[in-house]
C-alpha positions in Angstrom: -20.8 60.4 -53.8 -24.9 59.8 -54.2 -26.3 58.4 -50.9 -27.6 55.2 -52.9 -24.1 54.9 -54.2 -22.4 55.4 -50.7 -24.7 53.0 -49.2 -23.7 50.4 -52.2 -20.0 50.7 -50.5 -20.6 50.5 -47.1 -22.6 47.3 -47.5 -20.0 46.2 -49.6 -17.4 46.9 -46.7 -19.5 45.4 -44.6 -19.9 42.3 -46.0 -16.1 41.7 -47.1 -15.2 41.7 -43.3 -13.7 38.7 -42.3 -15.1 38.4 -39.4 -19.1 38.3 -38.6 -21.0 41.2 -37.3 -24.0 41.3 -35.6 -25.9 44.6 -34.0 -28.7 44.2 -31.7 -30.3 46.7 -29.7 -31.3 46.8 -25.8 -34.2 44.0 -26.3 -32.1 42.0 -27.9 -33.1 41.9 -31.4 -31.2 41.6 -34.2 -30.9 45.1 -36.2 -28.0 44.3 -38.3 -25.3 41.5 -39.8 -23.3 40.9 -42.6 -22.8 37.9 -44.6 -19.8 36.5 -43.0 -21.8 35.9 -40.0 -24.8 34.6 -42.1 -23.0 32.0 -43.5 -21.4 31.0 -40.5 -24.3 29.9 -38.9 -26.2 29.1 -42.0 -29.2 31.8 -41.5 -30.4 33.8 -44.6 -30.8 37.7 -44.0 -34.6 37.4 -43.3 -34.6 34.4 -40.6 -32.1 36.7 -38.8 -33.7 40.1 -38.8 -36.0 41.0 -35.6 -35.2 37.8 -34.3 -33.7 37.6 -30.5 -30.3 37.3 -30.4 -30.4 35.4 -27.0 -31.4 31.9 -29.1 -28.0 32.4 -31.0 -25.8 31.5 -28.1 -25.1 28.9 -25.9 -24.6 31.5 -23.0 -26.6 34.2 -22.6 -25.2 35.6 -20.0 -22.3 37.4 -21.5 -25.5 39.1 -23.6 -26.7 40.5 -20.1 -23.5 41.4 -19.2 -23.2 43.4 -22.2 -26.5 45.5 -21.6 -26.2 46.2 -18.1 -22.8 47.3 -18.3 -21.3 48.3 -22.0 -19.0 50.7 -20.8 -17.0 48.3 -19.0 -17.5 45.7 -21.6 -16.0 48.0 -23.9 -12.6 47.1 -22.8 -12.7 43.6 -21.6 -10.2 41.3 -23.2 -11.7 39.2 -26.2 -14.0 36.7 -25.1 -14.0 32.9 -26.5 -17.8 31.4 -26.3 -20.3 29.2 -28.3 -22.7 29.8 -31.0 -25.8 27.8 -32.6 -26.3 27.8 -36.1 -29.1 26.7 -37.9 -28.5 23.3 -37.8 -28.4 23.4 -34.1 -24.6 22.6 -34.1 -22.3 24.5 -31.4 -19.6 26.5 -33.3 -16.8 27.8 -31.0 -16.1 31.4 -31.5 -13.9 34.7 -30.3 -16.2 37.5 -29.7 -15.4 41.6 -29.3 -18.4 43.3 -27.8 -18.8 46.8 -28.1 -21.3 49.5 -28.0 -23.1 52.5 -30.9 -24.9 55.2 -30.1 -27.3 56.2 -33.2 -29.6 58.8 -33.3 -29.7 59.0 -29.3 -30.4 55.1 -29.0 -27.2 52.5 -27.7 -26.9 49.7 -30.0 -24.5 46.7 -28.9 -22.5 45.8 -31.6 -20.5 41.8 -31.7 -17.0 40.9 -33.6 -17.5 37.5 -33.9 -14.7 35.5 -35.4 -15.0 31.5 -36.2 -12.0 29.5 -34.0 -13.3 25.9 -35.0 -10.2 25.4 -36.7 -7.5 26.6 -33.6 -9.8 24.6 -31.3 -9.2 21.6 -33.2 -5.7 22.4 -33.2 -5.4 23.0 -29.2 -6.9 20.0 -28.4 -4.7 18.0 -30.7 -2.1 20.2 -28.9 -3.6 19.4 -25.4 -3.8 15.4 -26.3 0.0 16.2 -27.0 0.7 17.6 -24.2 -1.5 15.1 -22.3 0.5 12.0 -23.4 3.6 14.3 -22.9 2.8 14.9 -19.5 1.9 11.4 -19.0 5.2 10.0 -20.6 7.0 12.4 -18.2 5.1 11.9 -15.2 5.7 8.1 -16.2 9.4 8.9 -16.6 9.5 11.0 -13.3 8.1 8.0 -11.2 10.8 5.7 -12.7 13.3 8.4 -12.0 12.4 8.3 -8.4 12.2 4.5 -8.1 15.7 4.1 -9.2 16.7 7.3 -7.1 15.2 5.7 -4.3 16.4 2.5 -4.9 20.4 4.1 -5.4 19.4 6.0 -1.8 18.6 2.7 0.0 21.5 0.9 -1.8 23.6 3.8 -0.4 21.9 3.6 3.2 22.2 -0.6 3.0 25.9 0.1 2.1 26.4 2.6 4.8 24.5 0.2 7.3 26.7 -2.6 6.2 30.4 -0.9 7.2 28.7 0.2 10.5 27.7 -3.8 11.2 31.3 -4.4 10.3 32.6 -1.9 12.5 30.5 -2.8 15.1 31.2 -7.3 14.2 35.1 -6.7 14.4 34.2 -4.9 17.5 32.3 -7.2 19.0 34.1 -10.1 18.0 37.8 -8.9 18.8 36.3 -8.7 22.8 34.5 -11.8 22.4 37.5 -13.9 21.5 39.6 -11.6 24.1 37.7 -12.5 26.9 37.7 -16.3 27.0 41.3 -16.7 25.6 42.2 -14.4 29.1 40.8 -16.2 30.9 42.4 -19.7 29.5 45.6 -17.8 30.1 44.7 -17.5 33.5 43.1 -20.8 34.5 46.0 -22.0 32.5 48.6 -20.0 34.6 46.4 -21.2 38.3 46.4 -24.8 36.5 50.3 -25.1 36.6 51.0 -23.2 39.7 48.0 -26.1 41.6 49.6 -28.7 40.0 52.9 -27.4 41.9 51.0 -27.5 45.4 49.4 -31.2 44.4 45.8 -29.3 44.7 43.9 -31.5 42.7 40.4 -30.3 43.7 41.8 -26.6 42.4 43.1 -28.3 39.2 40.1 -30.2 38.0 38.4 -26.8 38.6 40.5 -24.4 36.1 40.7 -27.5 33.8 36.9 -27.5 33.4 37.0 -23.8 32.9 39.7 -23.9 30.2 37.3 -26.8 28.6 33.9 -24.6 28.6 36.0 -21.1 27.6 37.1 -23.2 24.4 33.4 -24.9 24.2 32.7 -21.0 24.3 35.1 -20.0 21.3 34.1 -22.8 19.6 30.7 -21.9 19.8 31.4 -18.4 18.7 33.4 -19.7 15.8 30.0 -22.1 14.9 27.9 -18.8 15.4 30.1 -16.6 12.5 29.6 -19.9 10.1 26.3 -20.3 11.0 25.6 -16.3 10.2 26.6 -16.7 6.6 24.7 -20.4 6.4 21.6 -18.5 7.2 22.2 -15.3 5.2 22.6 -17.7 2.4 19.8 -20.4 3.1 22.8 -22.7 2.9 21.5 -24.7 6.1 21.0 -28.6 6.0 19.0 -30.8 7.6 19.8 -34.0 9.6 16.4 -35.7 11.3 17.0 -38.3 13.5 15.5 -40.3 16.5 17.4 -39.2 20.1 16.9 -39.5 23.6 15.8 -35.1 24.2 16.8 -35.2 28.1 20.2 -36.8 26.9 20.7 -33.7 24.7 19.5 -31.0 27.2 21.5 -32.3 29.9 24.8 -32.5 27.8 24.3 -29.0 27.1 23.5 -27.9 30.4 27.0 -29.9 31.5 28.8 -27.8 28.7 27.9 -24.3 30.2 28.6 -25.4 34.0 31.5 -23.6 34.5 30.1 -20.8 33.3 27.5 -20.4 35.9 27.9 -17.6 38.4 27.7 -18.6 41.8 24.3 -20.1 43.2 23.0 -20.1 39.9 20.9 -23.5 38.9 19.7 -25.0 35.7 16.5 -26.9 36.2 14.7 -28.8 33.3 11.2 -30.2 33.3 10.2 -32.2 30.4 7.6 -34.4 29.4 9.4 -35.3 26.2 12.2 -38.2 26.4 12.8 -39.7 23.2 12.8 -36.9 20.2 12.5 -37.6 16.4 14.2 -34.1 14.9 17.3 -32.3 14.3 19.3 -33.2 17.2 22.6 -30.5 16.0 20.1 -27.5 15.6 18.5 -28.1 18.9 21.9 -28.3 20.5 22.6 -24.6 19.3 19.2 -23.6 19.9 19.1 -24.3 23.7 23.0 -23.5 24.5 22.2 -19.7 22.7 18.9 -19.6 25.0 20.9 -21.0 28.4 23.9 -18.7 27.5 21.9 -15.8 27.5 20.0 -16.9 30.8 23.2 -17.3 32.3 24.8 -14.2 31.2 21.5 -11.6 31.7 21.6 -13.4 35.1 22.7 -12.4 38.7 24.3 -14.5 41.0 21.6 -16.7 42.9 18.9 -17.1 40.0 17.2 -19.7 38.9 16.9 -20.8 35.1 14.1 -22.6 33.8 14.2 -25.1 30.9 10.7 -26.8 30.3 9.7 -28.7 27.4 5.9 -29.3 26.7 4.8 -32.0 24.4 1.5 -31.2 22.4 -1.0 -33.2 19.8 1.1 -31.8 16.7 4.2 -29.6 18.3 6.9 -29.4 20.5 7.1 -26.6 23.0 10.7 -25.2 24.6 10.4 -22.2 27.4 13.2 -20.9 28.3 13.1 -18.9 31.7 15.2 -16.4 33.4 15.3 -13.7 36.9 17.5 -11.7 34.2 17.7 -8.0 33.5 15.2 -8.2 30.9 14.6 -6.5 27.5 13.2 -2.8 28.1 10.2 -1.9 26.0 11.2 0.2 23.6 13.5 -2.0 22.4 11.8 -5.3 22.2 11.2 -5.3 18.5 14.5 -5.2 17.1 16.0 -8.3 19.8 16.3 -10.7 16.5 18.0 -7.9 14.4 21.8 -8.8 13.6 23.8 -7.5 16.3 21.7 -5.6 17.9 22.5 -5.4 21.8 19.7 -4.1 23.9 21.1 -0.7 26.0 21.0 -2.4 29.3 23.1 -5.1 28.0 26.3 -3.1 26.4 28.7 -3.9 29.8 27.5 -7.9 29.0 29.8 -9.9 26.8 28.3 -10.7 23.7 28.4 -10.3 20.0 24.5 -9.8 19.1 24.0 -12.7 16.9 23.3 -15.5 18.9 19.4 -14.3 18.8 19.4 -13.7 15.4 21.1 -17.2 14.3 18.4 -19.1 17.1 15.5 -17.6 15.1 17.2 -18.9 11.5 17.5 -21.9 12.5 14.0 -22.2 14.5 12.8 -20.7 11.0 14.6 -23.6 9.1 12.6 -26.2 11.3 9.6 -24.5 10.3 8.5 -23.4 13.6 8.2 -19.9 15.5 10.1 -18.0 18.4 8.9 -15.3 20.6 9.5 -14.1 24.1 7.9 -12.1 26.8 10.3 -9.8 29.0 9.8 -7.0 31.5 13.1 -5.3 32.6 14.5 -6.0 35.7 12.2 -8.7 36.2 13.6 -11.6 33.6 12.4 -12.9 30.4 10.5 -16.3 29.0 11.8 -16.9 25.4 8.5 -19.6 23.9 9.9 -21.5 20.8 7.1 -24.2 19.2 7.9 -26.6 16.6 6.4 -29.2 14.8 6.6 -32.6 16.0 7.7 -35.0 13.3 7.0 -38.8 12.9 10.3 -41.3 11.8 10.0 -42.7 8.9 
C-alpha cells in the first residue's frame, strides 16, 4: 500500500472512532485530534492545532498530573472530568490518558468519551433515589413513632398491673387494719360494759366511730381516684363558717391521735365563701398524714392566712419527713416514700389532695427535711358570693 494511500486509511480510522482523541505534547500543545472530538466541542481543525490544551478543561490539574507522572497515569482507572467547547459550555466527559513515544519524544495521548447523556440519566436516578430516600427516611420516622408509641403503651400497660398489684395490696391492709381494730374496741366495748366502766366505754366507742370515719374515708378516697382520673369532679360554692369546718375535722381524727399529740389551728379566716366538701377532704388527708408521719408528743400546725386575692392553708408537722431524693414523685399515684413503707397507708391520699386543689384552681407544694417534719403550703383563690 502507497504511503499517501496508507495515510488516506489511518486518518480514516482515526476519524471513525467513536470516541475523541486528542495528542498533545509535554508543553501542552495540541499536535493531534480527530473529528469526533472536533465536533464535540465545536472547534474546526485549525482553531485547535498549536493551541494549549490547558484552556480546554475545566481542571488542569489532571493535565499536570499526566506530564509529571505518565507511567503511573498509564494505569489509573478512567477518569470522569469537564470540558469547554467553543461556546464556553461545560461538557461532562470520561477520559483515558495515556502516553506515545515517537521518534524519541513522549507524546500524551487522551480518550475522551462524551457522558452528557448518563449524567442526565444519574441525576434523574439520584433525584429518584433522593425522593426514595426521603419517602423512606419519612416512612422510617413513622415506623419508629408508632414503635415507640406500641413500647410506651406496653410499658403504661405493664405499669398499670404493677399499680394494681401494688392498690389490692395496699388497700386489702388498709381496710384490715381499722376493721381489727373495730373488732377489738368492739370486743373491750362489751366486756366494759360488763364491769359498768363507762369512762372505758365511751373511749372504744369513739375509736370504733373514727376507724369507720377512717374506712369511709378510704372508701371516698377510691371514688374520688376515678372522679379525678376522669375530670368527673363537681363543684358546690357556698358561704360557711371555716373554723366550724376545721374544728369538725380535727374532732373526727381525735381518736386517732397518738398520745400527747395536739392539733392547734390559727386562723384569721372565719367565715369562708368556697367549696366547703373539698376543703373537708383536703385538710383531713393533710392532718391524717400529720398524725400518722408523727411521733408520740408532736405538735401539728394548722394555720390559715387570709390574703388580698387568696387563701392560704399550712399544714405543719415534727414528722419523719420526705428524704430528698424522693421529693418529686410525693403526688405520683401510690407512691410511698421508703421511710414510710412500715406506715399504714395506701399512697393516694396526696395524689387525690392535689386533684382536688387543682380543681379549685389553686396550687400545692411542701417543704420537708427528713427526720425533721414537713410544711405542706396550699393557696387558693378567694372567691366573692354572688
Amino acid at each position: 500500500m502507497m504511503l499517501t494511500v496508507k495515510k488516506a486509511f489511518y486518518k480514516v480510522c482515526f476519524d471513525s472512532m467513536k470516541v475523541g482523541i486528542l495528542v498533545f505534547d509535554k508543553s501542552q500543545e495540541i499536535v493531534l485530534a480527530n473529528e469526533p472530538f472536533y465536533e464535540l466541542i465545536g472547534y474546526h481543525k485549525n482553531e485547535l492545532i498549536e493551541k494549549n490544551i490547558s484552556s480546554l478543561f475545566k481542571n488542569n490539574q489532571i493535565l499536570i498530573n499526566l506530564i509529571n507522572d505518565s507511567l503511573k497515569l498509564n494505569f489509573n482507572p478512567i477518569l470522569e472530568t469537564i470540558i469547554i467547547s467553543k461556546q464556553k459550555d461545560e461538557i461532562p466527559v470520561e477520559v483515558i490518558f495515556g502516553t506515545i513515544l515517537y521518534k524519541n519524544q513522549t507524546y500524551y495521548k487522551i480518550l475522551i468519551t462524551n457522558i452528557s447523556f448518563r449524567k442526565k440519566q444519574e441525576q434523574k436516578i439520584s433525584k429518584r433515589n433522593y425522593k426514595l430516600e426521603k419517602e423512606l427516611a419519612k416512612r422510617n420516622f413513622e415506623l419508629e413513632q408508632a414503635i415507640a408509641k406500641l413500647q410506651n403503651l406496653l410499658q403504661k400497660e405493664v405499669e398499670l398491673n404493677q399499680l394494681k398489684t401494688k392498690f389490692i395490696s395496699l388497700t386489702t391492709h388498709e381496710f384490715k387494719t381499722p376493721l381489727s381494730g373495730i373488732l377489738s374496741s368492739a370486743e373491750l366495748l362489751l366486756k366494759y360494759a360488763n364491769l359498768n366502766n363507762h369512762l372505758k366505754q365511751n373511749e372504744h366507742a369513739l375509736k370504733i366511730k373514727a376507724l369507720v370515719t377512717r374506712l369511709n374515708t378510704i372508701l371516698d378516697d377510691l371514688l374520688t381516684l376515678e372522679n379525678i382520673e376522669s375530670g368527673n369532679i363537681n363543684t358546690t360554692y357556698s358561704q360557711f363558717n371555716l373554723t366550724d369546718l376545721c374544728y369538725e375535722c380535727i374532732e373526727n381524727l381525735t381518736p386517732l391521735l397518738k398520745k400527747n399529740q395536739v392539733i392547734r389551728i390559727n386562723s384569721d379566716v372565719t367565715i369562708l365563701f368556697h367549696d366547703a366538701k373539698i376543703l373537708t377532704i383536703i385538710i383531713t388527708n393533710l392532718l391524717y398524714n400529720a398524725i400518722k408521719y408523727s411521733n408520740e408528743n408532736r405538735l401539728i400546725k394548722l394555720k390559715i392566712r387570709e390574703l388580698k386575692k387568696s387563701i392560704i392553708f399550712y399544714v405543719i408537722d415534727q414528722g419523719i419527713g420526705i428524704p430528698l431524693d424522693e421529693q418529686n414523685w410525693v403526688f405520683n399515684r401510690f407512691f410511698r416514700a421508703k421511710n414510710a413503707i412500715f406506715y399504714p397507708g395506701t399512697g393516694i391520699g396526696l395524689n387525690i389532695v392535689k386533684g382536688y386543689v387543682t380543681k379549685l384552681k389553686g396550687n400545692i407544694s411542701f417543704k420537708s427535711v427528713e427526720n425533721e417534719g414537713t410544711t405542706f403550703k396550699i393557696k387558693l383563690p378567694k372567691l366573692i358570693s354572688k
